[in-house]
C-alpha positions in Angstrom: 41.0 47.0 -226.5 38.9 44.8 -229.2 37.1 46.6 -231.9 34.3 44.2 -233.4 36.8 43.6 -236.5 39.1 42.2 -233.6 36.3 40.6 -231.9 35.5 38.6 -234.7 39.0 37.7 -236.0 39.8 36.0 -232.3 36.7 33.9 -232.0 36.6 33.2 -235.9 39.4 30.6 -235.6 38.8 26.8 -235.7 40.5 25.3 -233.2 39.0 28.5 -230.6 35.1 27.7 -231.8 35.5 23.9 -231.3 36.7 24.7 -227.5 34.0 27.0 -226.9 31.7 24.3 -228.5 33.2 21.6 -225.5 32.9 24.8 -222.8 28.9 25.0 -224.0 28.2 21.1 -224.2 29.6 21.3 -220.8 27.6 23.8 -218.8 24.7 21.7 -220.9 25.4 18.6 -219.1 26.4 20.2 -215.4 30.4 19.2 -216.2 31.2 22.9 -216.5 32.7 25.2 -213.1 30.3 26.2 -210.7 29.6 30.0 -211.4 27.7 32.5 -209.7 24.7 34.6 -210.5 25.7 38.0 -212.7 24.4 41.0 -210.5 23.1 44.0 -212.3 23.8 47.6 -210.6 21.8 51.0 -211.7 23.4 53.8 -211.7 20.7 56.8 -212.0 23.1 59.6 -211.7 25.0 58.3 -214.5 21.9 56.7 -216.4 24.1 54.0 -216.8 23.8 50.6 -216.1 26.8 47.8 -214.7 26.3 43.8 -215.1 28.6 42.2 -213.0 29.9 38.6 -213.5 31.2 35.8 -211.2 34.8 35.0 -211.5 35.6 32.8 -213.3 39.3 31.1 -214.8 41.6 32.4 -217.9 44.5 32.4 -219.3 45.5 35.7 -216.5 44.0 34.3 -213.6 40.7 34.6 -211.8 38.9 37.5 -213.6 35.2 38.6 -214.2 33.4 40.9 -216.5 31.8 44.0 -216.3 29.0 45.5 -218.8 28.9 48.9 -219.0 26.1 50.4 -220.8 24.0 54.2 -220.8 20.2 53.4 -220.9 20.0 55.9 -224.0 22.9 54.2 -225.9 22.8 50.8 -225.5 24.5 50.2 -228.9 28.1 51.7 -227.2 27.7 49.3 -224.7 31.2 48.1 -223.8 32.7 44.4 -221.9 35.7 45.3 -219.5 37.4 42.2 -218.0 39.4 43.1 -214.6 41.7 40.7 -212.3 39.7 39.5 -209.6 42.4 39.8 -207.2 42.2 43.7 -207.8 40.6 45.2 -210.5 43.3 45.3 -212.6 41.8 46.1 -215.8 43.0 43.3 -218.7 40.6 44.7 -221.5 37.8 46.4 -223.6 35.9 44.6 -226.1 32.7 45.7 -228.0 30.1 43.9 -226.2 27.7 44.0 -229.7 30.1 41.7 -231.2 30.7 39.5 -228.1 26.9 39.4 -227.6 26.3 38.6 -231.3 29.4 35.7 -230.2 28.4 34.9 -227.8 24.8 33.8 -228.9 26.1 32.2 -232.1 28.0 30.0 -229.9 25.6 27.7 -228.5 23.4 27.6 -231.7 26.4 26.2 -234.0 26.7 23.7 -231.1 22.7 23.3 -231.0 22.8 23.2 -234.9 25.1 19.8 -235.2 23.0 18.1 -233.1 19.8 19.6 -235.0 20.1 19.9 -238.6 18.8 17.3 -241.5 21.3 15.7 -242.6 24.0 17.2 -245.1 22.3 20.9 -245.0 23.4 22.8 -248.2 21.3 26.0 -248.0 21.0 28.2 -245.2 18.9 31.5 -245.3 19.8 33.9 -243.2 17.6 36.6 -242.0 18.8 39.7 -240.8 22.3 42.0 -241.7 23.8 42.9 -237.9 26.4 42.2 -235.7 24.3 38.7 -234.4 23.9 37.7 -238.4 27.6 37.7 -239.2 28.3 35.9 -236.1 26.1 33.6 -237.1 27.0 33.0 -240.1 30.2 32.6 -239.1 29.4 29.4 -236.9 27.7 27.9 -238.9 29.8 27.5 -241.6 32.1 26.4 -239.5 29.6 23.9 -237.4 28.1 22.9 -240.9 30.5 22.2 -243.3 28.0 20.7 -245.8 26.8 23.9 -246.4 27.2 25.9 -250.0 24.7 28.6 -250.3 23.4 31.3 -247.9 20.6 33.7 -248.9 20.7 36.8 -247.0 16.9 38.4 -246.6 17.1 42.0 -245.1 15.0 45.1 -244.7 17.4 47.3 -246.0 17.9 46.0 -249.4 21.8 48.6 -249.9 22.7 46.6 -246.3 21.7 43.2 -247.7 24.3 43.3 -250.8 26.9 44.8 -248.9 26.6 42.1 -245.7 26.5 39.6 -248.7 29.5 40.8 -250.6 31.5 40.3 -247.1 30.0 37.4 -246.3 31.2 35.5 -249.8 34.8 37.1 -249.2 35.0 35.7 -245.8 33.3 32.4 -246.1 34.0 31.6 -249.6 30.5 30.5 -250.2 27.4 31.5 -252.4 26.0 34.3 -250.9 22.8 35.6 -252.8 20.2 38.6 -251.5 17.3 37.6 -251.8 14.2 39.7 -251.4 11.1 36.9 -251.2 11.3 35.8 -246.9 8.4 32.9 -247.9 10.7 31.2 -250.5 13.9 31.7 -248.9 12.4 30.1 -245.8 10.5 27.2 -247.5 14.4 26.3 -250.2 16.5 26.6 -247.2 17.5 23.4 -245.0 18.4 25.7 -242.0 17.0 28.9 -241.1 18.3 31.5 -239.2 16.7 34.6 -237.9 18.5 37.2 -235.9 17.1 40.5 -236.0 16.3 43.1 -238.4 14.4 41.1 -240.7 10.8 40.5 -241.4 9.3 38.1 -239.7 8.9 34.2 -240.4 6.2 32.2 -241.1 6.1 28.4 -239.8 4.3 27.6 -242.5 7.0 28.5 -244.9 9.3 26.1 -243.7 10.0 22.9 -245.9 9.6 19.8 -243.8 12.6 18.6 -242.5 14.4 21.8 -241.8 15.8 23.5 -238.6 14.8 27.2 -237.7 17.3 28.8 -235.7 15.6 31.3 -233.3 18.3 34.1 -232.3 16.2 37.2 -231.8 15.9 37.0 -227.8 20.1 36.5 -227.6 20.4 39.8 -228.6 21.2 42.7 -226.8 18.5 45.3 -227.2 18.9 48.3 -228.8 18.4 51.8 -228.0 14.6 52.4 -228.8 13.8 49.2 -227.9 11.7 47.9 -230.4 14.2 46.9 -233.7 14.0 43.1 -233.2 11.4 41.5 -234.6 10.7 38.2 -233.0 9.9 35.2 -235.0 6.2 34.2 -235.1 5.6 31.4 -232.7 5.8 28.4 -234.4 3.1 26.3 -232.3 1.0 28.8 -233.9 1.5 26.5 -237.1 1.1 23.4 -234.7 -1.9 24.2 -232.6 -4.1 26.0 -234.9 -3.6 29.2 -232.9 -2.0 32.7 -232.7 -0.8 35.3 -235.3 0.2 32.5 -238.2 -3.2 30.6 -237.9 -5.4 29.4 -240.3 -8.6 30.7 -240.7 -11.0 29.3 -238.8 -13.2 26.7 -240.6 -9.2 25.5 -241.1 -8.3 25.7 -237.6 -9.9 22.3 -236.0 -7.1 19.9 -236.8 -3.8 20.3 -239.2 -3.9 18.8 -242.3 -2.5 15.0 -242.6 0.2 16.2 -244.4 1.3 19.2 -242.0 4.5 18.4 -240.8 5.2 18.4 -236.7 6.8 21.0 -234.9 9.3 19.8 -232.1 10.7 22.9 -229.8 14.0 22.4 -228.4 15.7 25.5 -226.1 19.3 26.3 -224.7 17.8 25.5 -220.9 15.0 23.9 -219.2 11.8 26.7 -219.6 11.3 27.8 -216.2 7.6 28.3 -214.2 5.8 25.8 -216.7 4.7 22.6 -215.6 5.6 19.4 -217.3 3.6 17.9 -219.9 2.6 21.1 -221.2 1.3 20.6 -224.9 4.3 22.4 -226.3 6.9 22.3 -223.5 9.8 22.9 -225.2 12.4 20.1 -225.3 16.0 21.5 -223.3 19.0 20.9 -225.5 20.9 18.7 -222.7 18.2 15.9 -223.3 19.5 15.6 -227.0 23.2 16.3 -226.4 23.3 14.0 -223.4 21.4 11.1 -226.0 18.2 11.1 -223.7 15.9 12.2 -226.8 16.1 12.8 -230.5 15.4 16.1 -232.3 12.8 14.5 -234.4 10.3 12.2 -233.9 10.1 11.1 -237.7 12.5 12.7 -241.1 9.6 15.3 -241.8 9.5 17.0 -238.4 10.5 21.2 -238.2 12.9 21.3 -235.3 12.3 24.9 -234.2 15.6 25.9 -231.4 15.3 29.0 -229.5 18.0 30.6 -228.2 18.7 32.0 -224.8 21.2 32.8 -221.6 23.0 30.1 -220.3 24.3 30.4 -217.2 28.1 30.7 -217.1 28.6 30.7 -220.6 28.8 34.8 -220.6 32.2 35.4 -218.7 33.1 32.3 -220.3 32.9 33.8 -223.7 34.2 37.2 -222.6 37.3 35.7 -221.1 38.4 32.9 -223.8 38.0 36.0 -226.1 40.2 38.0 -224.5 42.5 35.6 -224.1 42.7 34.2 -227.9 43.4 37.9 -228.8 45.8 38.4 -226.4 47.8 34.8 -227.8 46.9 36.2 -231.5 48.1 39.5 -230.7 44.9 41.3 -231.9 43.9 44.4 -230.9 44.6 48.1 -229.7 47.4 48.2 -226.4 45.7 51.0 -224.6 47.6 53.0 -222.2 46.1 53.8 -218.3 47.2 56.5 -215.8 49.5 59.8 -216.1 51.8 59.5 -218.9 55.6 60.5 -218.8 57.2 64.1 -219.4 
């Protein structure tokens, strides 16, 4: 059984990140196995709820994973990985670590390929389980980075994520109260949750906005998340960041453009949309650049990609299993 301390000590390892970096570049470019749709079961009875994954390879054969969740708790939602051969149950792991994992993932991946060049200040917004993930992989995708400011709704929260944060990462790791100038210093941006929400007009030109709120998993009421204010708003003229309205005809000359990247290809929008957002593959594959000139926001929204799940869930298992980490948990009738 993996506790999120355990979670995080197998998939905070070097050599483990860079070979989920290769299995997410590959399922971007189509070299990854062919996997199956995940099938979600309701259970009313139970008010639960079971996601079921395709099989897929490990380190104990051909496995899947199951998420087990109640629809009034889904913060004690659980990950169990069983044999596919016959159920055989190989583990337990927190699934709000894995999930928090398990979105980080693809955006250190995404981030390499996104970032100005030599980042050095990252500001961080939000204190949970997908924020220390994150942080996590970026400082290990980004090594030019020296300084994270944490912003947080809960200021007690913010001092103590950052006190962890600097003895994990040995980096600068400041709280920092002010969203707009946080946002507009930092080179990267990163928003997961938790947090008040981001302007696009704070952001200096140049920089990389990390969008993590949708890779969540959702919380019991529902409504914690905060999404990030759309940053075509800041493009177009339009929406909940816009100017006013004698303002609104054209951005300024000196505005900065706004280029939208995403995990996958959107789906049911038709090409040549204004804003169609630009899939990651096109970049990592060397079919387009992230910006169009040095000034342009690059603004990367994070999603499901297909595969990557049980992918996660089983190299995770498996690196704990190797590292020894975690609790042995004993099943069925025990002796005399």
């Amino acid at each position: 059984m993996l506790t999120s301390e355990d979670v995080d000590d197998a998939f905070d390892d070097e050599a483990f990140m860079e070979e989920r970096f290769s299995d997410v570049q590959r399922l971007l470019l189509g070299h990854g196995p062919a996997l199956g749709p995940e099938t979600l079961v309701l259970l009313p009875a139970t008010r639960c709820r079971l996601t079921v994954g395709p099989h897929a390879s490990g380190p104990f054969g051909r496995c899947f994973a199951v998420r087990l969740e109640s629809r009034a708790d889904l913060s004690a939602a659980c990950v169990e990985l069983l044999l596919a051969d016959d159920g055989s149950l190989l583990g337990l792991v927190d699934a709000g670590a894995l999930d928090g994992w398990r979105g980080a993932i693809p955006a250190g991946l995404a981030a390499r390929y996104l970032a100005p060049p030599a980042p050095s200040l990252l500001g961080l917004f939000g204190t949970g389980e997908a924020a220390w993930s994150c942080l996590l992989v970026l400082h290990h995708a980004l090594p030019s980075l020296s300084e994270v400011r944490v912003v947080g709704r809960e200021p007690d929260r913010a001092r103590d994520f950052a006190a962890a944060a600097a003895l994990r990462t040995g980096l600068r790791v400041r709280v920092s109260d002010d969203a707009r100038t946080t946002a507009a210093g930092s080179d990267v941006v990163a928003t997961t949750g938790g947090h008040p929400p981001v302007r696009a007009e704070w952001l200096a030109a140049g920089a990389l906005l990390i969008d993590q709120t949708t890779t969540s998993a959702p919380t019991a009421s529902g409504d914690s998340r905060d999404p990030v204010i759309d940053v075509r708003s800041f493009a177009a003229g339009t929406g909940p960041t816009a100017r006013p309205p004698e303002a609104a005809a054209a951005p300024a000359a000196s505005d900065p453009a706004v280029r939208h990247v995403s995990i996958a290809a959107p789906g049911g929008r038709s090409a040549g949309t204004r804003h169609e957002p630009l899939p990651l593959a096109e970049i990592v594959a060397g079919r387009a650049l992230p910006r169009r000139s040095g000034s342009d926001i690059v603004h990367y929204q994070g999603g499901e990609l297909a595969g990557w799940s049980v992918i996660a869930a089983v190299a995770g298992l498996g690196h704990a299993w190797q590292r020894d980490v975690g609790i042995p948990v004993r099943l069925g009738r025990g002796g005399p």
